[in-house]
N, C-alpha and C positions, 0 to 999 in steps of 0.2 A: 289557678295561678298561671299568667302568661312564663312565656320560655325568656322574656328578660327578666321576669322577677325571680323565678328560681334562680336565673345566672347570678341577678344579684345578690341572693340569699348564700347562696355558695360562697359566693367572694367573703362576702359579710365575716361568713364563721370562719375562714380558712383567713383570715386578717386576726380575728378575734382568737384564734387558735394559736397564732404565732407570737402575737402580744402575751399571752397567758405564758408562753412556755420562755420568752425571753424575762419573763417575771422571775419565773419559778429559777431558772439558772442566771448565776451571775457572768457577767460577761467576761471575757478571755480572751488576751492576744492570738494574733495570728501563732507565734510560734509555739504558745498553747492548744491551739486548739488542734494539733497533729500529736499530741500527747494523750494515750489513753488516760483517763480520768482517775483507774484504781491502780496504778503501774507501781507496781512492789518492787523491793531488792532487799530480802530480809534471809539470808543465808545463814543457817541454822546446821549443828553439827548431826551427821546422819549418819547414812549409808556410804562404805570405804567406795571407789570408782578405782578402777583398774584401766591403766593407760599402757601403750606400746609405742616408745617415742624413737625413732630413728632418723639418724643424719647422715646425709649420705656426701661424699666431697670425692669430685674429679677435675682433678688436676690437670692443666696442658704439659705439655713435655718438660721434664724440670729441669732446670738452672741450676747448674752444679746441686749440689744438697739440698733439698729438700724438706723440711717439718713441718706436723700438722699437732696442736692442740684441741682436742674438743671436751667439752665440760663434760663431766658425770655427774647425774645428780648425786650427791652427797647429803641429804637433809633426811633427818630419820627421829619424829615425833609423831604427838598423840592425834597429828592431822597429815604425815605424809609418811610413806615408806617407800625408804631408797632399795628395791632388788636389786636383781642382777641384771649384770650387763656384757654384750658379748659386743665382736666385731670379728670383720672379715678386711681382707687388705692383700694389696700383692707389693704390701714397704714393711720394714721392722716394725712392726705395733707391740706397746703394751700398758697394761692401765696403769697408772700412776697418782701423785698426787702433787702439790705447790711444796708439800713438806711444811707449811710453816702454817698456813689458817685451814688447812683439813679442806680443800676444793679438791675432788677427785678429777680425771680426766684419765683420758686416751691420747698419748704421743706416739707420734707414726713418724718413720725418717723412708725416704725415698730418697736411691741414689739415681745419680744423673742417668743411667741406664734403661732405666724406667721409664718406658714412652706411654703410657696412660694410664699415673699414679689414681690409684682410686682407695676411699678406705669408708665403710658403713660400720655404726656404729649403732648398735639396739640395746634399749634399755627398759626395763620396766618397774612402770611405781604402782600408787596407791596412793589417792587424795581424797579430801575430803572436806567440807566445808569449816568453819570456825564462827565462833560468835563468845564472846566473853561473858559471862552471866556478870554483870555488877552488881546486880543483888548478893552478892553470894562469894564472901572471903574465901579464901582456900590456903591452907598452909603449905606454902610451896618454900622450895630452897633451889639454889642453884651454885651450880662449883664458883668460887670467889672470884679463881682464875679469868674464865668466861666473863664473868661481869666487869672484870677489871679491862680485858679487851673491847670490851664494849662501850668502855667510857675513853680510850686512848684518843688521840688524832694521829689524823691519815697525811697523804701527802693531801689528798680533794678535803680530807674534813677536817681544819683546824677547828680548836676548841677556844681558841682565844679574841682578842683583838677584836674586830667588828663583825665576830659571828656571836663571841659572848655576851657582847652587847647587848647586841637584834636579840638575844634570848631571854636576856634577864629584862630588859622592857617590857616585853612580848608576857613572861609569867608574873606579872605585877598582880597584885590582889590572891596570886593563885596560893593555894594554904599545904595542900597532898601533892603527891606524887600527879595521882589521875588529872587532879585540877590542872596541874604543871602539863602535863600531857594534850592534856583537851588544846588548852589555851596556844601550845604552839601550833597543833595540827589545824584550829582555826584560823590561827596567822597566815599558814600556808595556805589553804583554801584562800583565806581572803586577799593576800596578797601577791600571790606567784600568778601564774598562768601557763596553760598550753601553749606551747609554738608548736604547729605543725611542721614548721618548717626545718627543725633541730634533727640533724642525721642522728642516725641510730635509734639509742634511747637517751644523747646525750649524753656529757663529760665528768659532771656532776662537781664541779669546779664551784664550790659554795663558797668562797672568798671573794671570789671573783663577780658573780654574781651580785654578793650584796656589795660590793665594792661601788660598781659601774651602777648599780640598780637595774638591772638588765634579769629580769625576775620569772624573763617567761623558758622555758624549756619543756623537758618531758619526763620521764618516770624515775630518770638518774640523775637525773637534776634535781626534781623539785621533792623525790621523797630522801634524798642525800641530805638536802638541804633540813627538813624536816628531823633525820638521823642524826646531822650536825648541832643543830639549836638544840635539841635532846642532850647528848654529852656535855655539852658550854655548860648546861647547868645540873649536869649530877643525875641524871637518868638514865642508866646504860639502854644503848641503841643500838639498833642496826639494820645494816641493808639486807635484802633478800632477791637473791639475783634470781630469776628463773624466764619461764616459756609459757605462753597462755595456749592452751589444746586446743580446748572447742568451744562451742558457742555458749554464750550465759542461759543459762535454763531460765531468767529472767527477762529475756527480751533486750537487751541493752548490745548493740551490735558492736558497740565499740570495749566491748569488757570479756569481748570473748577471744576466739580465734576459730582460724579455717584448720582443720587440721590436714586438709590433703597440703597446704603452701604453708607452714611455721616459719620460714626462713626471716620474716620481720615481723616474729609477733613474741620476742622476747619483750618480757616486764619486770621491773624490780617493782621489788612491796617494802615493807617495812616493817621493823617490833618494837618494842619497847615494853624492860622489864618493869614491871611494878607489885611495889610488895601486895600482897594478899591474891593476886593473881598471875602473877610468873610473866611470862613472854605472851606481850599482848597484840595482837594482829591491827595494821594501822597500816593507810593505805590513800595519802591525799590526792596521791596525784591522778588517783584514778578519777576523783571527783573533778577535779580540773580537766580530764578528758573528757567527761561528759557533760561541763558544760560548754568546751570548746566544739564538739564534735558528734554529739552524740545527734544533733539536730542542723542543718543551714543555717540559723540563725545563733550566731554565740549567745548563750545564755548568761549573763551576768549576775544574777543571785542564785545564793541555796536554795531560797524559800519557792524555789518554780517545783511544782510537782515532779518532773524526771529526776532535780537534782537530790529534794530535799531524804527521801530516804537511802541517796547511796550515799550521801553527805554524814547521814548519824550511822548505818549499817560498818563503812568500810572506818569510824574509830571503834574499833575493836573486835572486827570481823574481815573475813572475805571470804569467795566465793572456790570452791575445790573443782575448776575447773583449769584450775595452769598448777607448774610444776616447779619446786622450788630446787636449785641448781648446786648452790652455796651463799653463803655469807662473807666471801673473802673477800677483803681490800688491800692494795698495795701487794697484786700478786705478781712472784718469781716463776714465768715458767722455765722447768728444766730443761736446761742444754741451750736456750732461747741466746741469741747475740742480740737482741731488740730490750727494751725501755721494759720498765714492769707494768702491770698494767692497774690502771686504778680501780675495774674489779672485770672479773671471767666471766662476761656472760654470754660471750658468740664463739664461735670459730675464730682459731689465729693458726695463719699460714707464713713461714717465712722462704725464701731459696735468696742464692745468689745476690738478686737485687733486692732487698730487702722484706720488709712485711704484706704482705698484702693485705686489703682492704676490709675488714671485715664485714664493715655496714651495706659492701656492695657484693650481693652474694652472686647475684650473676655473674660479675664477670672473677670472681673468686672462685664459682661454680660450685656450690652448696644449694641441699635441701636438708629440707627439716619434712617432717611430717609423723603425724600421730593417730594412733587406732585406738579406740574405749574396746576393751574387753570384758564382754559382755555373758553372764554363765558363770 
């Protein structure tokens, strides 16, 4: 065989080899094909993980008075334990609470004297993953009280008017509770979206939202929004304020967090009661960040490989990798001259001139940061 007919024969099969394998696999967009093929999100209840969350806040020289508000976690179930928590300061500190929906915190007063108010604040939990068996009833009960709180409206979550509406449309055909359930968290999926562009975690102003039709926000928004259409029709609900730690043991970079930098990786979740299973983990808007973000390319359906299993996983699960804060809406902080706030989940600092900024930690001058303890 001359050395062009080999070359040819090469060519031949390494042509013939590439047709066979573009047989055997179907073809796939570009923004598939940066997606591993087997890429799981199935978070399953296990092993307790032990965290060390610290926030540390320094202040420039204060403005007559001084106060500082920081959350404590407060949430203590069969998937998260609230320990103890200490702090150091050179201002009045002591732990406290809203008094009225059970959100624990640390208030700290710094008088004007005080040229470099500082105050750390150390806490330690216990989390853990969740996943709801829906094979499988379980005779749960819960105080009447709670439940009825959880169907109330907020100042952010009316129950009436054009959110009762969007609700009762939204569970048309649906027969149970879960059915009722399912049907709204796919309304959200299907019709909210991520803005990137939303400070914070967003206002979670669900009137306003379906009002305008202005549908896109972030985790205060669009899982409020999900918590609202919930009560409109008879499902106690609610928010879950908290802090994502560290990175998803799944691979998914936008469902974790950095733990040396927390200071913008607060996340609210979401419950909802139903009978035969209690308070059930639900979690849309995390789906919506992943298909806003999890890739360059926005992703517009469930059915794409990255979205579709956190799409089924996060109705009735998520991941024990963040930490849950409280559940309070419509909160009073103590001694505060400032507005309530429509729920605690950063830092609130006030002096003098009024409140400062929360969603801008730098120049508020706040860290967050968290250690897994390990042993």
């Amino acid at each position: 065989m001359t050395t062009v007919q080999a070359l040819a024969r090469r060519q031949f099969i390494h042509q013939t080899s590439l047709a066979l394998t573009a047989c055997a696999f179907p073809a796939i967009s570009l923004a598939q094909s940066a997606v591993p093929a087997m890429r799981q999100f199935n978070p399953q209840p296990g092993q307790w993980r032990s965290f060390e969350l610290v926030t540390r806040v320094d202040l420039p020289r204060t403005q007559g008075l001084t106060k500082v508000w920081l959350p404590v976690p407060s949430v203590d179930t069969d998937w998260q334990k609230s320990l103890e928590s200490s702090f150091v300061s050179n201002g009045q500190a002591r732990l406290t609470s809203d008094g009225q929906h059970g959100a624990r915190m640390l208030y700290v007063e710094f008088a004007e004297s005080v040229t470099q108010p500082y105050v750390e604040l150390t806490s330690r939990i216990q989390t853990r993953n969740r996943a709801v068996n829906w094979a499988q009833k379980q005779l749960v009960s819960e105080d009447a009280s709670n439940l009825q709180a959880s169907l109330r409206a907020t100042t952010l979550l009316p129950t009436d008017g054009i959110v009762r509406k969007t609700a009762v449309e939204a569970i048309k055909g649906a027969r149970t509770d879960v059915e009722k359930a399912q049907k709204l968290y796919d309304w959200i999926v299907t019709n909210t979206y991520r803005e990137p562009k939303t400070r914070g975690c967003g206002e979670g102003d669900i009137k306003t939202m379906l009002e305008t039709g202005n549908l896109g926000g972030k985790c205060a928004d669009l899982n409020a929004l999900f918590v609202g259409l919930c009560r409109a029709v008879g499902l106690p609900a609610r928010d879950v304020y908290g802090l994502r730690l560290v990175p998803s043991a799944f691979g998914y970079k936008e469902l974790g967090g950095n733990p040396a930098k927390l200071s913008g990786a607060q996340h609210c979740r979401a419950e909802v009661y139903l009978q035969g299973y209690g308070w059930v983990a639900m979690d849309p808007a995390d789906v919506a960040k992943v298909m806003r973000q999890e890739t360059p390319e926005w992703i517009k359906t469930v059915q794409h490989p990255l979205v579709s299993p956190v799409n089924k996983a996060l109705f009735g699960g998520w991941e024990g990798n963040w930490v849950a804060l409280n559940t309070a809406h419509d909160v009073t902080l103590p001694n505060s001259k400032g507005d309530k706030l429509g729920f605690f989940m950063y830092p609130v600092a006030e002096n003098a001139a009024g409140r400062l900024d929360s969603y801008s930690p730098d120049s508020f001058k706040y860290q967050i940061q968290a250690r897994e303890l390990l042993g």
